[in-house]
C-alpha positions as CSV (number, residue, x, y, z in Angstrom):
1,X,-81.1,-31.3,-56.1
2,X,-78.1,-29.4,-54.2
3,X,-75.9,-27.0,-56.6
4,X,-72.5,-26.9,-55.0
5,X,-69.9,-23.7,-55.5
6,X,-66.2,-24.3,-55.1
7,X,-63.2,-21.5,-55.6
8,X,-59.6,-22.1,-55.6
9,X,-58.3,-19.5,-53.3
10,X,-54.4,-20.9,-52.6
11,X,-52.9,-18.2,-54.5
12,X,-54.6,-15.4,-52.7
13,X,-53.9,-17.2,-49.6
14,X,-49.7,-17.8,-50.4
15,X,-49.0,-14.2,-49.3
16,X,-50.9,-14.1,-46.4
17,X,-49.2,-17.3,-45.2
18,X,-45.5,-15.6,-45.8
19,X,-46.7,-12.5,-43.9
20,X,-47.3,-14.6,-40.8
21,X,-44.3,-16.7,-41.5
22,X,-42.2,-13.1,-41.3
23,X,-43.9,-11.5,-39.1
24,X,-43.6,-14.9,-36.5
25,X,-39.8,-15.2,-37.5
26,X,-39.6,-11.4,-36.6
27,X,-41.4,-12.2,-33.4
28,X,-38.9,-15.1,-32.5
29,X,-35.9,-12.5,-33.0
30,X,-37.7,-9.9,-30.8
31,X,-38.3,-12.4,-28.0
32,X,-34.6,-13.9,-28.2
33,X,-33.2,-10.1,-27.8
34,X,-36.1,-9.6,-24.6
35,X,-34.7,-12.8,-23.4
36,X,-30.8,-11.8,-23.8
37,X,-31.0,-8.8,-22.1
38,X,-32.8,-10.0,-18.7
39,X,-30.4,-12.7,-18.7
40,X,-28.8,-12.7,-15.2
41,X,-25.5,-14.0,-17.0
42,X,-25.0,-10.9,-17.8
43,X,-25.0,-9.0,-14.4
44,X,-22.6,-11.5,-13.0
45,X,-20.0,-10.4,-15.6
46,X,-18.7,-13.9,-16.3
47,X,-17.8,-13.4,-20.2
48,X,-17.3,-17.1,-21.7
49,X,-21.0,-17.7,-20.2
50,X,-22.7,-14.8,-21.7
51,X,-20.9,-15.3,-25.0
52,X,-22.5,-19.1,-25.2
53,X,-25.6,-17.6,-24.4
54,X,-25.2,-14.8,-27.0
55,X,-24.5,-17.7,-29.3
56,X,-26.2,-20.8,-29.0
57,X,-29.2,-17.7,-29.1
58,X,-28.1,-16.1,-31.9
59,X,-27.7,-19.4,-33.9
60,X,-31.0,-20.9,-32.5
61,X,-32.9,-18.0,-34.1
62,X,-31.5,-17.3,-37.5
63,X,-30.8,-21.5,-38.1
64,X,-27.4,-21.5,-38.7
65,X,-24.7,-24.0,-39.0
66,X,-22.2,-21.8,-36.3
67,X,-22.1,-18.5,-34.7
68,X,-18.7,-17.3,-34.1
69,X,-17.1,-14.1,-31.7
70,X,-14.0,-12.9,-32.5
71,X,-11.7,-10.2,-30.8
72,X,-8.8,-8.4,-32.3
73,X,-5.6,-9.2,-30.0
74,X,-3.6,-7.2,-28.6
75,X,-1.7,-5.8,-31.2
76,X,-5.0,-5.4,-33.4
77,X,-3.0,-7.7,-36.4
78,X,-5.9,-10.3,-36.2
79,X,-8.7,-11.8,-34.9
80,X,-9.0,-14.8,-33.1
81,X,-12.3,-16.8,-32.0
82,X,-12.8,-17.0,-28.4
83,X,-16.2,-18.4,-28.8
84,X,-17.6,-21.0,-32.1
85,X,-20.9,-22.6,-31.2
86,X,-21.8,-25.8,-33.9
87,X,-25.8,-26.5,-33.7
88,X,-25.4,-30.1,-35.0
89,X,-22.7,-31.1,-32.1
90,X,-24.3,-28.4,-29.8
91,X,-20.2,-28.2,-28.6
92,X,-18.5,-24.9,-28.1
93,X,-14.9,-24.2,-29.2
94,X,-12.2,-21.7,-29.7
95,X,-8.9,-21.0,-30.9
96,X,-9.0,-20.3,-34.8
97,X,-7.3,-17.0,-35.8
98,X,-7.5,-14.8,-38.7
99,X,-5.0,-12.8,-39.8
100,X,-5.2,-9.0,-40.9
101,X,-2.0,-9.2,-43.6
102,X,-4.1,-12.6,-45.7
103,X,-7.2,-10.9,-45.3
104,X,-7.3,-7.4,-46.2
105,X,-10.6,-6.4,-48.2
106,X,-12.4,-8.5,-44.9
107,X,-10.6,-6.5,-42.4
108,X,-11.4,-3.3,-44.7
109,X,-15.1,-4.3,-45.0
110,X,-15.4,-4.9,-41.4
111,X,-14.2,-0.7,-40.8
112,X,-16.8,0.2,-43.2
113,X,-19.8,-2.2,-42.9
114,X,-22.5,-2.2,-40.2
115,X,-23.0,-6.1,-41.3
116,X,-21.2,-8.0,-44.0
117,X,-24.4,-10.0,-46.0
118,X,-22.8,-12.2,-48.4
119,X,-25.3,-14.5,-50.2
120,X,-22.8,-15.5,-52.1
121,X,-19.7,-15.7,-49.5
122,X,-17.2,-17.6,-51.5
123,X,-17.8,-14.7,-54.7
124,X,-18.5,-11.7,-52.6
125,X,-15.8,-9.1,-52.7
126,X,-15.3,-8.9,-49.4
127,X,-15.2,-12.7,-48.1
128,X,-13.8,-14.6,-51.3
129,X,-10.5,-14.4,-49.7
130,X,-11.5,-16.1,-47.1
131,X,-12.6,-19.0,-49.4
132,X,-9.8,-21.2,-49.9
133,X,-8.7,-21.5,-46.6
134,X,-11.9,-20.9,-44.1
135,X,-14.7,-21.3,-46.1
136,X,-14.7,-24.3,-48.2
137,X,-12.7,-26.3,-45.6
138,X,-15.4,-26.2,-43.3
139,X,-18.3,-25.9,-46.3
140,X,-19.6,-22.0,-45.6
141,X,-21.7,-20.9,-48.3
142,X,-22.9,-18.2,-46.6
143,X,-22.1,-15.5,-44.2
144,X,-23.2,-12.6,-41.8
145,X,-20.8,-10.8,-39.8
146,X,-22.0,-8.0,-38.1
147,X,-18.7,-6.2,-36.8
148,X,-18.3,-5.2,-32.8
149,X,-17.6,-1.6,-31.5
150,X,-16.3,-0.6,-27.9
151,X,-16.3,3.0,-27.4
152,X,-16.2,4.2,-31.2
153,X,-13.6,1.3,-31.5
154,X,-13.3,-2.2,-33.9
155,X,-13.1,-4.6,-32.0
156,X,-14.0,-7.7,-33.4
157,X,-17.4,-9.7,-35.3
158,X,-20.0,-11.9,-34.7
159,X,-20.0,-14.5,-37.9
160,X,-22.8,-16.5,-38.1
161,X,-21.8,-19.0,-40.8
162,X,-24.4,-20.9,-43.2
163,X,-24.1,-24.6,-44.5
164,X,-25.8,-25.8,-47.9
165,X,-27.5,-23.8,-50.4
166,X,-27.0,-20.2,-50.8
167,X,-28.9,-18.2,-48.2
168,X,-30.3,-14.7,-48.6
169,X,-29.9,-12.3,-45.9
170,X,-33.4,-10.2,-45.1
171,X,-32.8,-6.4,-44.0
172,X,-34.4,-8.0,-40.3
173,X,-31.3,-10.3,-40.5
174,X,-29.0,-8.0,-40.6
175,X,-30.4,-6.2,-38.0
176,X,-31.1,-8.8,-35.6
177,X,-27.4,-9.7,-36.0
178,X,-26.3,-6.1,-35.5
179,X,-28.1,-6.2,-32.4
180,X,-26.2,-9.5,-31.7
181,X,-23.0,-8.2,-31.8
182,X,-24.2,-5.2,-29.4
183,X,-24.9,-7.8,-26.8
184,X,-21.4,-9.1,-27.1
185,X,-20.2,-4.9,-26.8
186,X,-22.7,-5.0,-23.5
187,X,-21.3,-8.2,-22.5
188,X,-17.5,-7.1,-22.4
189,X,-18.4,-4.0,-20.9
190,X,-20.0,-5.7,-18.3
191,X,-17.3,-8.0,-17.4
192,X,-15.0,-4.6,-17.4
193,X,-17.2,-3.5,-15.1
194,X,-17.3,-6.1,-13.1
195,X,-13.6,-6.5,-13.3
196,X,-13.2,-3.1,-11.8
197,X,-15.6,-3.2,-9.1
198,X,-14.0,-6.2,-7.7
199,X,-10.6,-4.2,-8.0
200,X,-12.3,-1.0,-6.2
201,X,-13.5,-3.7,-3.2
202,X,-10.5,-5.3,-2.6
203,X,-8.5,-2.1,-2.6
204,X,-11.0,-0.9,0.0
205,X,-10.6,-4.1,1.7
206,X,-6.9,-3.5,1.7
207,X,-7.4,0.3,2.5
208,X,-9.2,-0.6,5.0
209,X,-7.1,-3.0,6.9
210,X,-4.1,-0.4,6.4
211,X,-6.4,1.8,8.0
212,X,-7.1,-0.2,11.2
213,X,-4.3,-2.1,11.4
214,X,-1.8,1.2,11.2
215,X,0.4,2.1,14.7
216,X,-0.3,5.5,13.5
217,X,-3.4,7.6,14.0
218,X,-5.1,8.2,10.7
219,X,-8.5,10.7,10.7
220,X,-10.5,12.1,8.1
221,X,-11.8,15.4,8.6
222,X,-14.4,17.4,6.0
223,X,-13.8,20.7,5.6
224,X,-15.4,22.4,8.8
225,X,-12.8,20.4,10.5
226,X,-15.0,17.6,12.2
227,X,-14.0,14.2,12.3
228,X,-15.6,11.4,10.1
229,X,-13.5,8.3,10.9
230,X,-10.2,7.4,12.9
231,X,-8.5,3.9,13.5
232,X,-8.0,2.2,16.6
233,X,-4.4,4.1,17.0
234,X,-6.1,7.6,16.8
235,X,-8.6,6.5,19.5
236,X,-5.8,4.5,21.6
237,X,-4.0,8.5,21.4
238,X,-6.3,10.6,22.3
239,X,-8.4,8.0,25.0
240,X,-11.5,8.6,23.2
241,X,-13.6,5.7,21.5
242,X,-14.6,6.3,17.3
243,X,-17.8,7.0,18.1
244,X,-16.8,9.8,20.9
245,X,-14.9,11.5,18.3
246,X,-17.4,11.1,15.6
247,X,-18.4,14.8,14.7
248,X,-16.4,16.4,17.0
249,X,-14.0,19.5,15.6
250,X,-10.7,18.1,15.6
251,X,-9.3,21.3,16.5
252,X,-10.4,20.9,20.3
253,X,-7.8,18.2,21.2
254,X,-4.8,19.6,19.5
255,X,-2.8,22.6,21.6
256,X,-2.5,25.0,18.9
257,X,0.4,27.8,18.3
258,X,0.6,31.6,17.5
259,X,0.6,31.0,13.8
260,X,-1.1,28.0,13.3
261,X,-4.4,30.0,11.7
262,X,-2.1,31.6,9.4
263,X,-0.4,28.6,8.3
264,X,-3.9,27.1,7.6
265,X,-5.0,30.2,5.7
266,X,-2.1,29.6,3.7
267,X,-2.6,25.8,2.5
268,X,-6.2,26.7,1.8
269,X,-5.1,30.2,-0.6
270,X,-2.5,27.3,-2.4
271,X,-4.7,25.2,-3.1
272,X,-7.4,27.3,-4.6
273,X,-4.5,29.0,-6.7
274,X,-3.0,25.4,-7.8
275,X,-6.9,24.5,-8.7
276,X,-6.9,27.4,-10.8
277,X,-4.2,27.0,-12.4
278,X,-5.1,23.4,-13.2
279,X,-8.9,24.0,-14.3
280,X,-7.4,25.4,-17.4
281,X,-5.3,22.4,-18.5
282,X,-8.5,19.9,-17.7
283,X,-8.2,19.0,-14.2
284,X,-8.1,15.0,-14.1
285,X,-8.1,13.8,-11.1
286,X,-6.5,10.2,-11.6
287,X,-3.7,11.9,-13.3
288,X,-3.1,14.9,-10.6
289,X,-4.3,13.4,-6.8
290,X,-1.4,11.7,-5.8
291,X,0.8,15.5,-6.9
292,X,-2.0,17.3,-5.0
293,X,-1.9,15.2,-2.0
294,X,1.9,15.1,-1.6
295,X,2.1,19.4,-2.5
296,X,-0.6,20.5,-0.2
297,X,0.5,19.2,3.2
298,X,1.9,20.8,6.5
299,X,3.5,19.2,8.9
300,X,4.3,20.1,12.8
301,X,4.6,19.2,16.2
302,X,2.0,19.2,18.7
303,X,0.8,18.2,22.0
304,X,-2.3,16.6,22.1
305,X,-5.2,16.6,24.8
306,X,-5.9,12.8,26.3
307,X,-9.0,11.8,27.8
308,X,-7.5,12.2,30.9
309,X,-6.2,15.7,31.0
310,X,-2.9,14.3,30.1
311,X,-0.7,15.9,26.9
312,X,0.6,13.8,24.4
313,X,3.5,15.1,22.0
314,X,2.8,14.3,18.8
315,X,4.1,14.8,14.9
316,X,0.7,15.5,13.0
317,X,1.1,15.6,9.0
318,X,-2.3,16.8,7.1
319,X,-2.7,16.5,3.9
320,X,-6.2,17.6,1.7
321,X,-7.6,15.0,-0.5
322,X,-9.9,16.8,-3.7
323,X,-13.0,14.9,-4.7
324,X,-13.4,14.2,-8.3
325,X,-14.1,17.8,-9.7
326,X,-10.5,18.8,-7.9
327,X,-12.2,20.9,-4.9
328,X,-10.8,20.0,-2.0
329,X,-13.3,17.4,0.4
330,X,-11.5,16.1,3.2
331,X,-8.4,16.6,5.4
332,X,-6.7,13.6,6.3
333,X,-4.5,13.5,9.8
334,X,-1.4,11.2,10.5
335,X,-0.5,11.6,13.4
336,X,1.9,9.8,15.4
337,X,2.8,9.8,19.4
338,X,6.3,11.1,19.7
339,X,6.1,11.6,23.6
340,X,8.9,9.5,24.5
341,X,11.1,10.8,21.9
342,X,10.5,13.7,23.3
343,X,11.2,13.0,26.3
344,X,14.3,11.3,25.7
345,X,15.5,14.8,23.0
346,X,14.7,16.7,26.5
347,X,17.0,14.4,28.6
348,X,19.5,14.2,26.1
349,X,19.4,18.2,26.1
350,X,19.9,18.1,30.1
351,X,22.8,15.6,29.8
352,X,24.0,18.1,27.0
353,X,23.4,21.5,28.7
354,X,25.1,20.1,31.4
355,X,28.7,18.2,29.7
356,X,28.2,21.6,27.9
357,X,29.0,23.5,31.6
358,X,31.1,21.2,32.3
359,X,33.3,21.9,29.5
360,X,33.3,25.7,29.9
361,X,34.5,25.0,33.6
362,X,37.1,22.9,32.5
363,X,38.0,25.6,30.1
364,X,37.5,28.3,32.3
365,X,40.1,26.2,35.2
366,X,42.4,25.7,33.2
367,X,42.8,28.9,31.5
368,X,42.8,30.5,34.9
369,X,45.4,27.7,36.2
370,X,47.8,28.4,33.1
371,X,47.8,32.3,34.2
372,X,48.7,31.8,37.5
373,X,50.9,29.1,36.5
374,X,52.6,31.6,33.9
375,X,53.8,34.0,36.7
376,X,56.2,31.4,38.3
377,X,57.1,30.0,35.7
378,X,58.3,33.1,33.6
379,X,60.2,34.3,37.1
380,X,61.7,30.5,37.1
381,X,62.7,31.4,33.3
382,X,64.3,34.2,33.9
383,X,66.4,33.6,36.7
384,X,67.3,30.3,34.9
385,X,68.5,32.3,32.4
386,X,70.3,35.0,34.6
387,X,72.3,32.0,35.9
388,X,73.2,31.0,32.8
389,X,74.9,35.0,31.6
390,X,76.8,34.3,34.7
391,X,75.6,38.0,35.7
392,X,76.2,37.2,39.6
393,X,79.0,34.9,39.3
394,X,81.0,32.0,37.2
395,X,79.0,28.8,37.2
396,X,80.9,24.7,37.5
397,X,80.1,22.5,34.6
398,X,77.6,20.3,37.0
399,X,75.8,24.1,37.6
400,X,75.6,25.0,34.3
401,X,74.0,21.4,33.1
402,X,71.2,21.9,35.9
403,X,70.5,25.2,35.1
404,X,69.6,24.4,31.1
405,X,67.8,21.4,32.9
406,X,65.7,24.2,34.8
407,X,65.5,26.3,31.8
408,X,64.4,23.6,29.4
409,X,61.7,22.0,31.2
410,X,60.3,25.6,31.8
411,X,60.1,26.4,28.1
412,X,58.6,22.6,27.7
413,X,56.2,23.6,30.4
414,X,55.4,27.0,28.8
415,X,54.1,25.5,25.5
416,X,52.3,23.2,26.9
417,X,50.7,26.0,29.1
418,X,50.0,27.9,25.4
419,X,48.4,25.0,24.2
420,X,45.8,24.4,27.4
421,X,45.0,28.2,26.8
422,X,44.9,28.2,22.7
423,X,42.3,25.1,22.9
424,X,40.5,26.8,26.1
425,X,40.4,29.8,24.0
426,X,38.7,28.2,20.9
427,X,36.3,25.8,23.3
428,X,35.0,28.9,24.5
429,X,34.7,30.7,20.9
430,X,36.8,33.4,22.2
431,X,39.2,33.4,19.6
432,X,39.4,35.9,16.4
433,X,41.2,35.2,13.6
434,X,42.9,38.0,11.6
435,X,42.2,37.1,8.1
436,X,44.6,38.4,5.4
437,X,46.5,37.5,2.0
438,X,49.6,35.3,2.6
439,X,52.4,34.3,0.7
440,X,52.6,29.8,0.9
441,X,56.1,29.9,0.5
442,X,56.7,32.1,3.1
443,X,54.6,29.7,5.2
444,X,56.2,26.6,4.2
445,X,60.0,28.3,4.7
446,X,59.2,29.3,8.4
447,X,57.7,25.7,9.2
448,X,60.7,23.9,7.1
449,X,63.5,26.1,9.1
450,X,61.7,25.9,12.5
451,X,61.8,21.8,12.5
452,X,65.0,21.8,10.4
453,X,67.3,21.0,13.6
454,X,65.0,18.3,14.9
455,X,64.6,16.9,11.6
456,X,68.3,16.5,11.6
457,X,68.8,15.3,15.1
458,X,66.8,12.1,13.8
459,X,69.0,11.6,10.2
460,X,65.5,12.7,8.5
461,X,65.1,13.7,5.0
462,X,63.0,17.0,5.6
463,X,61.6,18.0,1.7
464,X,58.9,20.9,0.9
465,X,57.0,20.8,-2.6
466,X,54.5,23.9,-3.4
467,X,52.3,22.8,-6.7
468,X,50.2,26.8,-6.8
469,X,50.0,29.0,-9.5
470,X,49.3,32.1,-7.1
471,X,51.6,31.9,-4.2
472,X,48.8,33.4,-1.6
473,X,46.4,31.6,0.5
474,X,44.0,33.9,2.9
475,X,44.4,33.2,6.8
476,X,45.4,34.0,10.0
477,X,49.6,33.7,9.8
478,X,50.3,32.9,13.4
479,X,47.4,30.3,13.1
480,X,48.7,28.9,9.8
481,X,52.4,28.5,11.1
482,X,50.8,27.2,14.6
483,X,49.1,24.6,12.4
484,X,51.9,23.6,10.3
485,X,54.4,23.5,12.7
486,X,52.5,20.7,14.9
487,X,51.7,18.8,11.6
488,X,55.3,18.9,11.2
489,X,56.8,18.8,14.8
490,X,54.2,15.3,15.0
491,X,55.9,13.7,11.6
492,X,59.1,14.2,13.1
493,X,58.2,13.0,16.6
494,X,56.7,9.6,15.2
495,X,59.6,8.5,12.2
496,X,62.2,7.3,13.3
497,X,63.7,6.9,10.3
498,X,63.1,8.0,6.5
499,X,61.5,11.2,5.3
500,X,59.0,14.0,6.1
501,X,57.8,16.1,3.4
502,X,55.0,18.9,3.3
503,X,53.1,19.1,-0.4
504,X,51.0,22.0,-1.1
505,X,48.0,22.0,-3.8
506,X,45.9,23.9,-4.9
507,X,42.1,22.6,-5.1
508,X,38.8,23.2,-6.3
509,X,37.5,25.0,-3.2
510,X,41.2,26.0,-2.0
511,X,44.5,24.6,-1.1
512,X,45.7,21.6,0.9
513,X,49.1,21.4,2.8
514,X,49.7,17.6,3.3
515,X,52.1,16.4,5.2
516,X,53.7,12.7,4.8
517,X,55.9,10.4,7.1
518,X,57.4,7.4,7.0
519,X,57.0,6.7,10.5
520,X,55.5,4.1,13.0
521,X,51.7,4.7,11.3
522,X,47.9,4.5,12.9
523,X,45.7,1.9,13.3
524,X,42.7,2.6,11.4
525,X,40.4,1.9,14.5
526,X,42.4,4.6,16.4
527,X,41.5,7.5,13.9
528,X,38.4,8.4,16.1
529,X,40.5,9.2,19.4
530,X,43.3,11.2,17.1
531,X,41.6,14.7,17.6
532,X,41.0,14.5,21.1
533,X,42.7,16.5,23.4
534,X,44.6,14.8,26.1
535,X,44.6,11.6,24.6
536,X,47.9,9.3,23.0
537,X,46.4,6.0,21.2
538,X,49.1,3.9,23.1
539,X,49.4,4.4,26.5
540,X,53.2,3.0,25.7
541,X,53.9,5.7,23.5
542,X,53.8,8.3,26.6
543,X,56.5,6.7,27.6
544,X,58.5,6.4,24.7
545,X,57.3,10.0,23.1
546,X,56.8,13.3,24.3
547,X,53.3,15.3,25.0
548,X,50.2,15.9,25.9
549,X,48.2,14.9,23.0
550,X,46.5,18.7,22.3
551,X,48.6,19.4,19.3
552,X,46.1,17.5,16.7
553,X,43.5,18.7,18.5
554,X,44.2,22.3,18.5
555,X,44.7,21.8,14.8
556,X,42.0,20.6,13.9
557,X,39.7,23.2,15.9
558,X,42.0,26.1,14.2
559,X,41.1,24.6,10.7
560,X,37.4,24.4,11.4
561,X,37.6,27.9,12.9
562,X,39.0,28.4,9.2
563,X,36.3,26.6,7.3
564,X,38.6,23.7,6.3
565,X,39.4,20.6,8.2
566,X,42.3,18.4,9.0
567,X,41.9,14.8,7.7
568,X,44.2,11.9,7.9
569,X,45.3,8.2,5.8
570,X,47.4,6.1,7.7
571,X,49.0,2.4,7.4
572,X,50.1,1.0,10.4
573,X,53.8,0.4,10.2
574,X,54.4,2.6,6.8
575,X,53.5,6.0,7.8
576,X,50.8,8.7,7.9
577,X,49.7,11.6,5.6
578,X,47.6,14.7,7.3
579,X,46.1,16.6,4.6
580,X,45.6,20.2,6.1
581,X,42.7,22.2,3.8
582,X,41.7,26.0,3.8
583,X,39.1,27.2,1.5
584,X,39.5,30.0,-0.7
585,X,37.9,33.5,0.7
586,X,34.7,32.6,-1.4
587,X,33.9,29.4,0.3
588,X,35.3,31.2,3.8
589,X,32.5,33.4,3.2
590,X,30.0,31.1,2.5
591,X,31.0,29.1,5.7
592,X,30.6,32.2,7.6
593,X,26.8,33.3,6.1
């Protein structure tokens, strides 16, 4: 006979059982975060695929209904999902929103909490006013949220959202979801990341093609002045290929100047001062580069040594680029080949130098022409005139009429002789002007009484209107009346009916005489060929009017030898106005320095 001994030992063997249920649960949670972070989706920084990973893990693991990211917008006044994973349908979706204002011990909770446990969702402080509309529509009972932070900022939560009974949340829960929501932190950053990377390559993609594709040389050169890199243009330049320049000092194919070393020395004590001066407000670099760049630069002409012994002229701008702690790290050289401007500024000075000796032997001619002209003619003058007193004998009527013809065309000839030697005299910068105080109505009275007669001649309404509170100007006085006077004699010559007046103003910088016709007018087109000497607009008018075309032009020389200027409006057929101006002695002095 066989005694057999039986125990019941299911109660002592209950806890052991729930221990390995945990601790297998708690190894499933482990092995989902190991498998969530060597997830490849991560590194290729496409977000929408790594959230439904983070998801369909997350809900996979803690068997939930749906796990649910959501972001604050932009204006941080509510959340909205941009991921919602549903186990039974296995279907992602998106678009719910969750306002801030309807929701404000959630929104507080979410500030506060590391995870929001509710057992109890639809009663829990912080969730029940999500119950009405978010919870019992879609039969939450429920709910961990775990919130997300970026950079010591809210950004949104992971919800994972629990259909049927009431559900409570273990302290490894709340954990693993915490963890969770730092996936979805990694996962944004990642995709930031990402984001700016690609930004970085295609802006040195597009650096780079600027760089190459650029008509202008472009090297960079470290700070013992070698060369790192130069484009094609650089190369094209100098005659050299990039990698015969590579490490050469770029200082041995550039003809330097007597001051060039100092002018270095300088940028280089500027910049360490500037750094200085900017290490003590936090030197960012993003913030001050582009200011640092465009402030430490020089800029200057040289010639440039070509592979083949040749020079090049060239404009060379360098400007020093700082590395990210502000010290300066590179130079970089733009440089562009000027040689055929400058060979066509060094024709174009020839040409100049030599309409420039032309002039001053025109000048010089015809001042020495009008002396010896002068002699004559004052002997022609005076005899003419001798004639005229009768001194040696009566004179017939028919006598008399051709001696004021010889006497009339000599003083006609005189003034224009003045003229050619007034303009030869200020062409060659010979003449000196006696400044001094002068009353503007004696001025305008001499002018008015010396053109009265021919004013008169012609039925012309002559008028004179001063508008100064101080009756002085400061010039010379022959040059003033000189200047008037063939203002005025020119009104008179070109109206042949109407009025001439002469205005006086005073202005800002000093006083204006205008003078105003109602005479035959200018065409607009023809106000470029009014100052030049020798020259009538209408070849018909020579015929029909008297001179020789130097009376503008001597006025407007005598002005700028002044500081002012003579400037004209003019309708054809109406009339013309020529506004004389003279600065005051303040602006004459400034004119002068």
């Amino acid at each position: 006979m066989q005694v057999v001994s039986a125990r019941d030992i299911t109660e002592r063997n209950q806890p052991q059982k729930a221990l390995q249920i945990k601790e297998n649960y708690r190894r499933k949670q482990s092995q989902t975060l190991v498998q969530l972070a060597r997830s490849k989706t991560f590194q290729q920084g496409d977000l929408n695929a790594t959230l439904k990973e983070i998801t369909e893990a997350a809900a996979r693991t803690l068997s939930v209904k749906r796990v649910g990211v959501w972001l604050y917008n932009q204006e941080r006044s509510k959340i909205e999902c941009i991921d919602l994973y549903d186990v039974s349908t296995k279907e992602h979706s998106f678009g719910n929103s969750l306002s801030e204002k309807n929701y404000p011990a959630y929104f507080q909770a979410l500030e506060k909490e590391r995870t929001i446990a509710a057992d109890d969702a639809r009663n829990d402080k912080r969730t029940q006013e999500l119950s009405e509309s978010y919870l019992s529509v879609s039969g939450i009972t429920s709910l961990l949220d775990a919130p997300i932070w970026l950079e010591g900022r809210l950004i949104g939560v992971v919800c994972h959202e629990h259909i049927g009974e009431q559900r409570q949340w273990t302290l490894e829960e709340e954990t693993f979801a915490g963890s969770i929501a730092d996936f979805v932190t990694l996962a944004i950053e990642a995709k930031e990341r990402n984001f700016a990377q690609e930004a970085l390559r295609q802006s040195e993609a597009q650096f780079r093609a600027i760089f190459e594709c650029s008509s202008i040389g472009i090297g960079l050169i470290n700070m013992k002045a070698q060369i790192v890199d130069t484009n094609l243009a650089l190369c094209k330049i100098l005659g050299y290929s990039r990698e015969e320049l590579y490490g050469k000092h770029f200082t041995d194919y550039i003809c330097t100047q007597r001051g060039d070393l100092k002018l270095y020395k300088q940028l280089m004590s500027e910049i360490h001062t500037d750094l200085k001066r900017t290490s003590r407000v936090d030197f960012q670099p993003s913030k001050h580069q582009e200011q640092f760049v465009e402030k430490h630069r020089i800029e200057m002409e040289r010639r440039c040594l070509h592979q083949n012994s040749s020079l090049v002229w060239t404009h060379i701008s360098v400007s020093v680029i700082p590395a990210s702690n502000g010290e300066p790290e590179f130079f970089l050289a733009m440089i562009e080949d000027i040689t055929e401007r400058k060979e066509t500024e060094l024709k174009l000075r020839v040409s100049q130098e030599a309409a420039e000796a032309a002039s001053r032997a025109k000048s010089e001619f015809l001042a020495t022409m009008s002396h010896e002209l002068r002699t004559p003619l004052n002997a022609i003058m005076g005899l003419s005139q001798l004639l005229q007193q009768e001194i040696v004998g009566s004179l017939n009527e028919k006598q008399n009429e051709y001696v004021s013809c010889i006497y009339s065309s000599g003083e006609h000839l005189l003034a224009l002789i003045n003229g050619i030697l007034d303009l030869s005299k200020v062409e060659a910068n010979k003449e000196e002007l006696l400044l001094s105080p002068l009353p503007v109505s004696d001025l305008c009275n001499y002018a008015m009484w010396t053109v009265r007669d021919r004013a008169s001649e012609k039925g012309l309404q002559l008028t004179c209107k001063i508008e100064v509170e101080e009756d002085i100007c400061v010039g010379d006085e022959r040059r003033i009346k000189q200047m008037l006077l063939n203002l005025l004699t020119n009104a008179i010559k070109f109206t042949p009916a109407g009025q001439v007046s002469l205005v006086v103003k005073k202005v800002p910088q000093g006083i204006t005489f205008t003078v105003s016709d109602t005479g035959i007018g200018i065409d607009s087109n023809q106000f470029q060929f009014l100052f030049e000497p020798f020259k009538q607009l209408d070849s018909r008018l020579n015929r029909q009017y008297e001179g020789t075309g130097l009376g503008l032009a001597l006025t407007r020389k005598l002005a700028r030898l002044h500081g002012g200027d003579v400037s004209v409006k003019s309708i054809l057929g109406e009339g013309s106005q020529f506004t004389l101006f003279l600065p005051n002695p303040v602006e004459m002095q400034k004119e002068q320095d």
